[in-house]
Structure formats: structure tokens, C-alpha cells
N, C-alpha and C positions, 0 to 999 in steps of 0.2 A: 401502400398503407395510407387511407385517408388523416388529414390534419386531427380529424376528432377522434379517430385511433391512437394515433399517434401519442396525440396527450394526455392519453386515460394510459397509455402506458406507461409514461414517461412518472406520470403522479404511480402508480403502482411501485416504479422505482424507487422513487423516491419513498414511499414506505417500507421496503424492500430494506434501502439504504439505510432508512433511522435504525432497525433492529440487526442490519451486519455490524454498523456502525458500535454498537451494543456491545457485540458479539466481540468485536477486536476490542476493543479496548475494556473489555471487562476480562477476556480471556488469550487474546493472542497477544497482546504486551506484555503477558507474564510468562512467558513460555521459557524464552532464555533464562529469565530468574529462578524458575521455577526449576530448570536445568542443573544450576550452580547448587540449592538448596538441595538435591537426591544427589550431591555427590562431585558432579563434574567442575573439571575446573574452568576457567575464565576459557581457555582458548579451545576446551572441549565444547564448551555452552556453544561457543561461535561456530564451531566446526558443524555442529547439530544441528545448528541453522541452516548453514551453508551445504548441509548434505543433503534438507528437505528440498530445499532451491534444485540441485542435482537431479532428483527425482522430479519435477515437474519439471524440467529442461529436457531431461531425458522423452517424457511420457507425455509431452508437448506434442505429437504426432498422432497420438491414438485419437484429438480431437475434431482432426478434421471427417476421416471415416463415420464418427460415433454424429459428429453435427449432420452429415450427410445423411442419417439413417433418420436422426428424431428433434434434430432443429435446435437453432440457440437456446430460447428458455431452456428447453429439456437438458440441454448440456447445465447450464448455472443451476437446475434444479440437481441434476447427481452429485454434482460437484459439493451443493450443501448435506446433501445426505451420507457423502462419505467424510464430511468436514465432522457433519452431526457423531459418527462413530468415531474420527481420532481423538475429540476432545471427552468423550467417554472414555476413551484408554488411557487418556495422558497420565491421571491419577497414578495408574499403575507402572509408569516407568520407575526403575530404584537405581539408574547410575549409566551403567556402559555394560548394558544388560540388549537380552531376547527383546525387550516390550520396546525398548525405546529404538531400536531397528526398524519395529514393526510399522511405530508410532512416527517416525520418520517418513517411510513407505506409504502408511493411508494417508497422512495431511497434505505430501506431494502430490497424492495421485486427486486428494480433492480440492486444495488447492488450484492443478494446474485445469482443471476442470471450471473449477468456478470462475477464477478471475478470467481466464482466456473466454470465457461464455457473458459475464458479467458486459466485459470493455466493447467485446463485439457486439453484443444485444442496445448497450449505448450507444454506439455508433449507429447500428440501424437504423430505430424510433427517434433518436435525436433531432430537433429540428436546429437545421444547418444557422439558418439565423438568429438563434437565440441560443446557441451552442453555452458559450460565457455564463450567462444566468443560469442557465440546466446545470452543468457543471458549479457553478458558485452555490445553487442551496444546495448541491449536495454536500457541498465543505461544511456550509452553513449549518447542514442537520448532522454532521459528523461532531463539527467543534460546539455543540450545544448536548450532545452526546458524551463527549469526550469530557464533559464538567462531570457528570454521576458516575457513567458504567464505570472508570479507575476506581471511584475508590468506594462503588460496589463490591470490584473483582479484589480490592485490596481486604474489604471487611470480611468477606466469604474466605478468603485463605486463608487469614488468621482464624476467624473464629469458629467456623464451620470446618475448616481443615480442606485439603485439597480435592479432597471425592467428592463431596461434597458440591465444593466451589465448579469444578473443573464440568459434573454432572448436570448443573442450571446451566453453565453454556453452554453444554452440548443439548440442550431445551429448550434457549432462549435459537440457537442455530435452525434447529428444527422448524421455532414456529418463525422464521425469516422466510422460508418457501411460501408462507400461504399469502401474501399479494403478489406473488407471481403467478400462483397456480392461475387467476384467470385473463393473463396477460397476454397476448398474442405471441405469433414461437416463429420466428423469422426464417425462413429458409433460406438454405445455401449453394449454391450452383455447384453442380457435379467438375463438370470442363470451363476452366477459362483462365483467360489467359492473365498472368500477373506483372505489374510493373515495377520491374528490376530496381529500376530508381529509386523509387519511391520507397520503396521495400529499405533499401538498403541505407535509405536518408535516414526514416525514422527508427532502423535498428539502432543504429549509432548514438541518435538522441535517447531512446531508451537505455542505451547500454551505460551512458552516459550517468542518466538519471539513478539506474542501481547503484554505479558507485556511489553514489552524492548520497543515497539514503542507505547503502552498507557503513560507510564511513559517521555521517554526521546523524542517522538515526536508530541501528540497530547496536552499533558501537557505543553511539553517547548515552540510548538506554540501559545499557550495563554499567557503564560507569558512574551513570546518575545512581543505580542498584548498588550498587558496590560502595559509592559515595553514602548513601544512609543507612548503612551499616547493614543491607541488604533484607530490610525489611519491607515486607510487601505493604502494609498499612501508608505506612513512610513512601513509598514508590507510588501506592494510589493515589493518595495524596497531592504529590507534588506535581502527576499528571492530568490531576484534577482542575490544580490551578492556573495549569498552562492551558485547558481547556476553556478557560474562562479568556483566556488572550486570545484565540482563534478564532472565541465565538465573535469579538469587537468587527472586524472589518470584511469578514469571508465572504457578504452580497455585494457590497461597492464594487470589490474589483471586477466580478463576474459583467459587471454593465461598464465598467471601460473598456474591456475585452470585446464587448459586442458592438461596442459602437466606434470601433474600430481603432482606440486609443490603447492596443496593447503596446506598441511601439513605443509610447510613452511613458507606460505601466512596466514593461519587463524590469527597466534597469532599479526600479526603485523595487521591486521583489528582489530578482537577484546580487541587487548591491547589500540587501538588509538581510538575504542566506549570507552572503560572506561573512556579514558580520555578524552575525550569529554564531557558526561556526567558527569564528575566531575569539570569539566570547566562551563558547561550549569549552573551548580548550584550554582558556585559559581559568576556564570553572571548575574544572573535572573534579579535583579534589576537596572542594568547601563547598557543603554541606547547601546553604542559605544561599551560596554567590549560583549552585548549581540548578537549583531549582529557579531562581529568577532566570538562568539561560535557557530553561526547558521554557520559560514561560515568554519568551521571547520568540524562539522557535517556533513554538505554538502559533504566536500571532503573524508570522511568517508564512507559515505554511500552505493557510488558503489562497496566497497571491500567488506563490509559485508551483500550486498544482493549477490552481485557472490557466495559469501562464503555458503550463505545460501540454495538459489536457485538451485543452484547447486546438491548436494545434491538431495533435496524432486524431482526436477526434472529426477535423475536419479533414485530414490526409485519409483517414480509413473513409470517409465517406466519399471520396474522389476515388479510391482505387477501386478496382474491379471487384474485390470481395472483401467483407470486413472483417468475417474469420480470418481468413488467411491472412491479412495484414495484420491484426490483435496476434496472431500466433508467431507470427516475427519478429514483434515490437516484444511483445511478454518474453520471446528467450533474448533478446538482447538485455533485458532487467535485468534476467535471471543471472546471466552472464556477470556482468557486470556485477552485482551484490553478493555475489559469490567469492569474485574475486577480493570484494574487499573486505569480505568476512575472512576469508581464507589470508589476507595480508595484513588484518588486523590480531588474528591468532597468533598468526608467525610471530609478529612483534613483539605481542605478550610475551611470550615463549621466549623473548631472549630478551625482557626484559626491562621496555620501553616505557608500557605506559601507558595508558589513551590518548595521552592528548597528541602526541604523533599520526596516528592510525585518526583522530576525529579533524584535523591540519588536514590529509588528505583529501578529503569532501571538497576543498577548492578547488582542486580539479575537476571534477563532474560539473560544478558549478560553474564552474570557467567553461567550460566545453559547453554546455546547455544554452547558458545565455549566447554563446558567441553564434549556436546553430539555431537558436529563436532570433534570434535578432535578422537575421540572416534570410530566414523565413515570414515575418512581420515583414519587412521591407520589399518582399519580391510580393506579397499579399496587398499593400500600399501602392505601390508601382503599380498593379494590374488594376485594381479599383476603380 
């Protein structure tokens, strides 16, 4: 792919990106909540999560056949068209019912569709040298996002009611496919050979990273839920202002990363997750103290996905195929955020707490930075 391909792709993306960007945080942050409200309890909500992870861990295989036959974009484009039908269904779930099986089953199957199409279609188009900055505006267009769509998706649940709400993002989904429709659609090698190492370096790091975002993101969003008395207006809200934290610093880092200063950059993202997460915990319960930790979080965030990102994104471009390596890393997530959905339920369930189950996120954390750091320095050495 020529350089001026390349970039007309990568800006495609990037428009691509603002309206997914839309898309989750007007509709997929409320899914758990949304859970708890038709019925279910705290460690049912998490279980529901952790069953749709299941199903794209499972169905993680059907994408390389399917890339083989009609190529990256076309994977990330089906992947949104079945996304676009389970948030048309979600409406209809009413508890530990048929629909919400169903609803479990489509979002797996377009989720693992999308993002394993999404991460490897980035790696492709990516240009290796300016990796950092590609990656940093998309934080950048995410956390400038992340200020409206909350407490768009918080004002449609409340006032529009959830068919409603639930029906514009399965529309706003919809029109997220048309700057891709004239993207270029990367092909994928039938036979080759893959590098065991490599493969199995950044499973770990991702497996690593699930837990860190089952524990201190999927966990701390419910108990921020739960904390405001489990109102969605109140939950937009408060994710709204944490959007405003994310949007302050998410370009800078992307240009230490490129100019080879991530080595110097991890530990002040990483040391500022710890503290975060040990702020989240000791927030969980008050109301004002919990949403300035979301808002902290927030502005955390874009450092320690450059930080991350970065990285697996330059590993899938040194490996032999970037499917296949996305499809290794994506189930080592899956794995991982499973587990710690699945060990944060338990906890409920016998009556812990959150802030135990959101304490846990320091290990994924601890393991991340200690396998970046680890990787920056052998990057440093070779330079």
C-alpha cells in the first residue's frame, strides 16, 4: 500500500473512530446498568458480560476462514452490522429471559467480528513511524467524544425510555460503516508461518490488560452505577466529566511515544493507573469522592492505551500476519476480563464489596508495566 493510501485510510479511520467512539459510550457503557435495571443482580449483570466475552472467545476462529474469503474491512464491516442488530434487540431483554441469551449471542458474535477486524485493519495501514500519534488522536477523538455521547445515552434512557435510546445507537452503529465503505480491504495470507514467541509475548500482555480493565473498568462502572443511586442521567453525567479529563493530555503522549521517550512516559502512566485504582477503591461508595475518581481515570487513560497500543501494534506489524496475531492478543483479553468479571461476581455473591474486586486491577497493572517496560528497553537497546 502506497504512503498516500495509506493515509486516506488511516483519516477514514479516524472518522470511522469518532462515530464507534459515539457508539460506546452513548450505548455500550450502559449495558451492564441497563442489566441491573430489567431485573438482574450485581453479579448476574457481570456474569452477562462475561458470557458475551465467552462467545467472542469462543467464535474467535470463525474469523480467520471468513478474513480469508472477503478481507479485513469486510470483517469490521459485518462485525458492525451485527453490532447494528443486537443493540436493536437489547430493548427487549426483561431479566434471565430467551432475548437476553439471544442478545448475549449476536453482540459476541459482532463484537468478536469487529474488534478482531478493527485492531488488525490498524495494524496494516498504520504507519510504523508515527504509530504513537495515530494511536493518540484516536484517544484524542474518543475522549472529546466521551464529553457528549454519556450524557446523550444518559438523556435518551431517561426520557425517551430504552427502545427508544437503545434504537439511535443501533443507527448511529449503522452509519459508522460508511467511512469505511471506501477504504481499502487488506488481504490476508492463506499459509504462513507464525511466530510462537511473539504470539505468546503479547497474549500475556493482553491477557494481562483484561484483567486491569475487568477489574478497574467494567467493575468500577457499576459501582460508580450503583453509587448514584443507579441512575442513568447521574451515570451520563459523571462519565461526561471524566471525558473532559481525557480530552486534556491524550496528543502529548502519543508524540513521546514516537519519539522514542515511551521509556520515560510508561512509569508516569502506569504509576498514575495505580493510583487511580487505589483512589477508585477507596471512592466506591461516595457519590462526589466517586465521580472525581472516574475523572481521574479518565485523564489516565489516553497514556496507558498509547502506552499499550503501541506496542502490540508494532509487534503485529513485525509478525507474519496481523490477523492472526489480533486474534491471539483479542483472546488473551477476552480471557483475562472474564476472569475478572467472573471473580468479581463471586465476590459480590459472598459479600465483599467492590472495592476488593476494583484493589485487584493492580495486578494487571503490575504485570503490564513490568512486560512494557521490558519491551521499551529491548526497543532502546536495538535503536
Amino acid at each position: 500500500m502506497t504512503v498516500t493510501a495509506a493515509s486516506a485510510a488511516i483519516r477514514r479511520l479516524y472518522a470511522h473512530s469518532a462515530l464507534q467512539s459515539f457508539v460506546e459510550n452513548s450505548g455500550g457503557l450502559f449495558v451492564v446498568g441497563f442489566y441491573v435495571k430489567q431485573g438482574l443482580s450485581y453479579p448476574q449483570a457481570l456474569l452477562g458480560f462475561a458470557a458475551m466475552l465467552a462467545v467472542r472467545y469462543v467464535m474467535r476462529r470463525a474469523i480467520l476462514p471468513l478474513s480469508l474469503r472477503i478481507g479485513l474491512r469486510n470483517v469490521m464491516l459485518a462485525g458492525i452490522a451485527v453490532r447494528t442488530g443486537s443493540f436493536a434487540l437489547l430493548p427487549h431483554v426483561g431479566g434471565l429471559d430467551a432475548v437476553l441469551l439471544a442478545y448475549v449471542m449476536l453482540s459476541g458474535l459482532g463484537n468478536v467480528f469487529y474488534w478482531t477486524g478493527y485492531h488488525a485493519f490498524m495494524s496494516a495501514v498504520g504507519n510504523s513511524a508515527a504509530l504513537g500519534r495515530q494511536v493518540s488522536i484516536q484517544q484524542a477523538l474518543t475522549a472529546v467524544i466521551g464529553i457528549i455521547a454519556p450524557l446523550a445515552g444518559g438523556f435518551l434512557l431517561v426520557s425517551a425510555g430504552p427502545s427508544w435510546a437503545f434504537l439511535i445507537v443501533a443507527g448511529l452503529q449503522a452509519l459508522a460503516a460508511v467511512p469505511m465503505l471506501g477504504a481499502p480491504n487488506p488481504a490476508v495470507e492463506r499459509e504462513i508461518a507464525s511466530d510462537d514467541a511473539l504470539l505468546r509475548r503479547a497474549r500475556w500482555l493482553y491477557l494481562a490488560e483484561g484483567l486491569q480493565v475487568g477489574f478497574g473498568v467494567v467493575a468500577w462502572n457499576l459501582a460508580l452505577f450503583v453509587t448514584l443511586d443507579e441512575a442513568f442521567d447521574s451515570f451520563g453525567g459523571a462519565l461526561a466529566l471524566a471525558g473532559l479529563g481525557a480530552a486534556a493530555g491524550s496528543l502529548t503522549i502519543g508524540h513521546l511515544f514516537d519519539r522514542g521517550r515511551g521509556h520515560h512516559s510508561l512509569p508516569l502512566a502506569y504509576g498514575l493507573s495505580a493510583i487511580t485504582i487505589l483512589t477508585k477503591s477507596a471512592a466506591a461508595s461516595t457519590p462526589w469522592a466517586a465521580v472525581a475518581a472516574t475523572a481521574l481515570g479518565a485523564l489516565v487513560a489516553p497514556m496507558t492505551a498509547t502506552a499499550m497500543l503501541l506496542p502490540l501494534y508494532t509487534m503485529a506489524q513485525r509478525s507474519n500476519c496481523v490477523l492472526r496475531f489480533t486474534m491471539a492478543t483479542e483472546g488473551g483479553w477476552d480471557l483475562g476480563c472474564i476472569i475478572a468479571c467472573g471473580t468479581t461476581a463471586a465476590l459480590l455473591e459472598l459479600g465483599s464489596g467492590f472495592r476488593l474486586p476494583i484493589l485487584l486491577a493492580l495486578v494487571g497493572i503490575a504485570t503490564i508495566a513490568g512486560m512494557l517496560s521490558r519491551w521499551y528497553a529491548r526497543e532502546l537497546a536495538a535503536a
